[in-house]
C-alpha positions in Angstrom: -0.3 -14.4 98.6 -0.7 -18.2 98.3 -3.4 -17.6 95.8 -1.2 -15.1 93.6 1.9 -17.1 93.5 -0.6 -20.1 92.1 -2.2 -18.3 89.6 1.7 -17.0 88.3 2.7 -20.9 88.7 -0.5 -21.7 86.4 0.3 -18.8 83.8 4.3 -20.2 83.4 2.5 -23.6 83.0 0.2 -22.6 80.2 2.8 -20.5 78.7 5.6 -23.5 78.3 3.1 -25.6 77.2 1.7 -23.2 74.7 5.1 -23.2 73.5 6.2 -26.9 73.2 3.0 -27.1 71.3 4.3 -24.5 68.8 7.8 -26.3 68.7 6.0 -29.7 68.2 4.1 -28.1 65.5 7.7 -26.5 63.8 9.4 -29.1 63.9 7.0 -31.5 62.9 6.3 -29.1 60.0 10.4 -28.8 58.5 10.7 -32.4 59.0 7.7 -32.8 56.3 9.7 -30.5 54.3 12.9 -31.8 54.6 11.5 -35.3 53.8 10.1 -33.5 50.4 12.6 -31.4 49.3 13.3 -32.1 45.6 10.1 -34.2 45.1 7.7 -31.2 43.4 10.9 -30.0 41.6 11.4 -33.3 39.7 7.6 -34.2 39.3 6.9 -30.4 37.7 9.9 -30.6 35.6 8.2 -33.4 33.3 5.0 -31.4 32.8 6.7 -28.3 31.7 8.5 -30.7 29.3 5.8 -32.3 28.2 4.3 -28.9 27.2 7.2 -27.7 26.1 7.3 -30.8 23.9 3.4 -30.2 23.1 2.8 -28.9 19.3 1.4 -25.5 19.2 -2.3 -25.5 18.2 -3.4 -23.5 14.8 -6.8 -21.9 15.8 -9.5 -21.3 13.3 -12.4 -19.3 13.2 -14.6 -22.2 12.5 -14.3 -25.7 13.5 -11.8 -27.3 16.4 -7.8 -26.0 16.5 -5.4 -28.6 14.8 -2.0 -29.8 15.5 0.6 -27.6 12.8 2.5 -29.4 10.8 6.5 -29.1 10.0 5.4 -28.2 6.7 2.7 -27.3 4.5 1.5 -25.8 0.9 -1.2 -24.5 -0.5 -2.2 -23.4 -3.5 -4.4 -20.0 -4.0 -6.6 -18.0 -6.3 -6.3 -14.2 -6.1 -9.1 -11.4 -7.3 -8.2 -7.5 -7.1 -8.9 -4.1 -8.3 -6.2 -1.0 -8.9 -5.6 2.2 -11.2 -3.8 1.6 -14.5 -2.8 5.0 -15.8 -5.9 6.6 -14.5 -8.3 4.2 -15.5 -10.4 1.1 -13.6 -8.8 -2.6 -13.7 -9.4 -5.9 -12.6 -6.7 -8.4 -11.8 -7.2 -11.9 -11.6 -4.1 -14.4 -10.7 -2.7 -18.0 -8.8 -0.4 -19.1 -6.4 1.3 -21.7 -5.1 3.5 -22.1 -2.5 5.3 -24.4 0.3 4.7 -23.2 3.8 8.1 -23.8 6.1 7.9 -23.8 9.7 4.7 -22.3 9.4 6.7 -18.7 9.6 7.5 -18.2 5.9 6.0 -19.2 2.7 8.2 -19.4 -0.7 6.5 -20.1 -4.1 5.3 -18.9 -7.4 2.5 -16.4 -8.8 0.9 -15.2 -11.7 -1.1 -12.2 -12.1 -3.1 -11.1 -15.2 -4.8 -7.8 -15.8 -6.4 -5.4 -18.0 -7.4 -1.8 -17.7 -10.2 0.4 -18.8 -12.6 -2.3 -18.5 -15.5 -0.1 -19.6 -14.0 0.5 -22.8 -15.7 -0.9 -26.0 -13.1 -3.6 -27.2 -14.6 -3.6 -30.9 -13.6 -0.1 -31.8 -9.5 0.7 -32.2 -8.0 2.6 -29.5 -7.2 5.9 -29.6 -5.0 8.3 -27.8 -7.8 8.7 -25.1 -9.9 5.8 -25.2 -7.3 2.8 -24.7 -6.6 -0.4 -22.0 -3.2 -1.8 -21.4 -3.8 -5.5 -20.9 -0.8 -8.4 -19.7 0.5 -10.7 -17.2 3.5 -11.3 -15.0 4.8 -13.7 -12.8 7.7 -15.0 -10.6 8.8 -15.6 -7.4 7.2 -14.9 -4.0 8.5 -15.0 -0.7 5.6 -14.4 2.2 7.1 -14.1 6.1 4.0 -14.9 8.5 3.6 -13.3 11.8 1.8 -15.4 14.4 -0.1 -18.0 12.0 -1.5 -20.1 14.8 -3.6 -16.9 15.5 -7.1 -17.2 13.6 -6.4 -13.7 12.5 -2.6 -12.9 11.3 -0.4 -11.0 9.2 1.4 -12.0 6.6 3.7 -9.7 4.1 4.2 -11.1 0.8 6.9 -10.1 -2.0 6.4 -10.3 -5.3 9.9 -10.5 -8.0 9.1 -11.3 -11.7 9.0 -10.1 -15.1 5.7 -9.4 -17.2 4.3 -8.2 -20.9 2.3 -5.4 -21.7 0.0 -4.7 -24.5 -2.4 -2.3 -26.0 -5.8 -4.7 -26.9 -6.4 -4.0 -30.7 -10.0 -4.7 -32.0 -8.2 -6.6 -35.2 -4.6 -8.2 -35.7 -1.5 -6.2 -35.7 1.3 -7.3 -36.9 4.2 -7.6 -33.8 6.8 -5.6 -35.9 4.2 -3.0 -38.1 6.5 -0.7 -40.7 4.7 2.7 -41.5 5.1 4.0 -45.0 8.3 5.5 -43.7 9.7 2.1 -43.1 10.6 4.1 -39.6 8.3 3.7 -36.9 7.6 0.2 -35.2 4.3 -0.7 -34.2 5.3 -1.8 -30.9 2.1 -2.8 -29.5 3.7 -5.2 -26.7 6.4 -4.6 -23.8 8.2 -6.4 -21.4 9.2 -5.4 -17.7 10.3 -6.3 -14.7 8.1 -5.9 -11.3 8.6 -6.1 -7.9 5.4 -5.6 -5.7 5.6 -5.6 -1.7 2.5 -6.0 0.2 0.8 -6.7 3.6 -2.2 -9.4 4.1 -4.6 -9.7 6.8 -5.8 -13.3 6.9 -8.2 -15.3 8.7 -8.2 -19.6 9.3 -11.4 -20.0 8.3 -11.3 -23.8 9.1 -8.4 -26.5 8.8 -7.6 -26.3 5.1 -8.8 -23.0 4.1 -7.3 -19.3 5.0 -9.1 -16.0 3.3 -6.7 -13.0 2.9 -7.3 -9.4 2.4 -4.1 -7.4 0.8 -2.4 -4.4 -0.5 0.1 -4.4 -2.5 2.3 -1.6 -4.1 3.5 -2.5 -8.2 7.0 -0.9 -9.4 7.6 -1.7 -13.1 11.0 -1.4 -15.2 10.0 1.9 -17.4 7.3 0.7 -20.2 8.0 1.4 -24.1 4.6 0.6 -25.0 3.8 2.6 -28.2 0.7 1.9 -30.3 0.4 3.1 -34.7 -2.6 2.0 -36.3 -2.4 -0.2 -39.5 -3.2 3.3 -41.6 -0.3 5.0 -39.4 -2.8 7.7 -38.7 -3.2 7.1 -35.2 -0.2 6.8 -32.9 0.3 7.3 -29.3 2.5 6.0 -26.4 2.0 4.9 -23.1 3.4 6.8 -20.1 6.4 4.5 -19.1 4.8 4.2 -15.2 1.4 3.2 -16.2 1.3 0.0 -14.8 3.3 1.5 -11.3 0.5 2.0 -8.1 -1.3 0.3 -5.7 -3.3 -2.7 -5.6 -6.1 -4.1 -3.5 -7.8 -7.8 -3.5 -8.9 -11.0 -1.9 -6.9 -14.4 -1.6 -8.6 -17.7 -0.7 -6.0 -20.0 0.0 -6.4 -24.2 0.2 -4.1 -26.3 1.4 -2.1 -27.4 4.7 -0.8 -24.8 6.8 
């Protein structure tokens, strides 16, 4: 009996003492706290300023990312291939433009062209052997989606006004009277154009960006007629000739 009641006397022991161990240990434990509190709140909220704060990186493909810049410009030459009323062409054409918060681009463009390109230029045209050569430029306005990205979109608009003409293999006159004194050579036409597009474009390094589009052309309605000098060849132009799609290749230089 003596033995039992020892051997409860030694279990409350180790109990209560397990115990003010584990209250030691608490309270030892919220006074650290206590003595804390507010300390990792103040010392993180600097950091996530200072990255908040941070520039964003623009990542390229080759070389180390850069710090972006407010803004930038660049200037560009542009190389494509579409379908002028149902034949081959090349286009060829510039930009330049003035990148704003590295979001949207605004500037100005040219593009030339001329179709047919496997026609023999030293022989007159003829109602099914002709190109349609011109130009047009304007405005463009080019929103940017993620340009930090080394790959991006970007979806430039075109707005401008161009000529038209049918390539003679000798000069025309502009305003050629037929015998008749009642049909105008009219061998040129203006129009206006407004050409959407989307670009997929790469940072190849710091200063340089290669773009891969495809645009779509709508032209004002063409009044491109053509009478030779003998006024025994005449033929017009279907007024949506130069309306379709377009595909080419941008290499753009400048700070972005």
């Amino acid at each position: 009996m003596m033995n039992f009641k020892l051997k409860l006397i030694n279990m409350k022991t180790h109990f209560l003492s397990v115990v003010m161990a584990f209250l030691f240990i608490s309270l030892s434990a919220i006074s650290q706290e206590q003595q804390s509190i507010g300390k990792p709140i103040k010392a993180a909220e600097p950091e996530r300023d200072t990255i908040r704060q941070s520039p964003s990186k623009m990542r390229t493909l080759f070389g180390k990312s850069n710090e972006k810049t407010a803004f930038g410009g660049y200037i560009a030459g542009t190389t494509g291939y579409a379908q002028i009323n149902g034949e081959d062409a090349i286009l060829m054409g510039g930009r330049i433009g003035l990148v704003i918060d590295h979001h949207f681009t605004i500037g100005f463009a040219g593009t030339s062209f001329v179709s047919n390109i496997h026609s023999d230029f030293d022989t007159d045209p003829t109602p099914t052997n002709y190109s349609i050569a011109g130009g047009y430029g304007g405005l463009f306005f080019e929103p940017i989606i993620a340009p930090n990205s080394p790959v991006h979109i970007a979806f430039p608009v075109f707005l401008g006004v161009g000529g038209a003409a049918i390539p003679e293999a000798h000069h025309h006159s502009d305003h050629y009277y037929d015998e008749d004194h009642d049909l105008k050579n009219y061998t040129r036409t203006p129009f206006f154009v407004i050409e959407p597009g989307i670009e997929l474009e790469l940072n190849l390094v710091k200063f340089i960006r290669l773009g891969f589009n495809a645009t779509y052309r709508q032209t004002s309605d063409l009044n491109l007629r053509y009478v030779s000098t003998d006024g025994l060849t005449r033929f017009k132009a279907p007024k949506d000739a130069l309306t379709g799609f377009s595909g080419g290749v941008t290499l753009k230089f400048g700070w972005f």
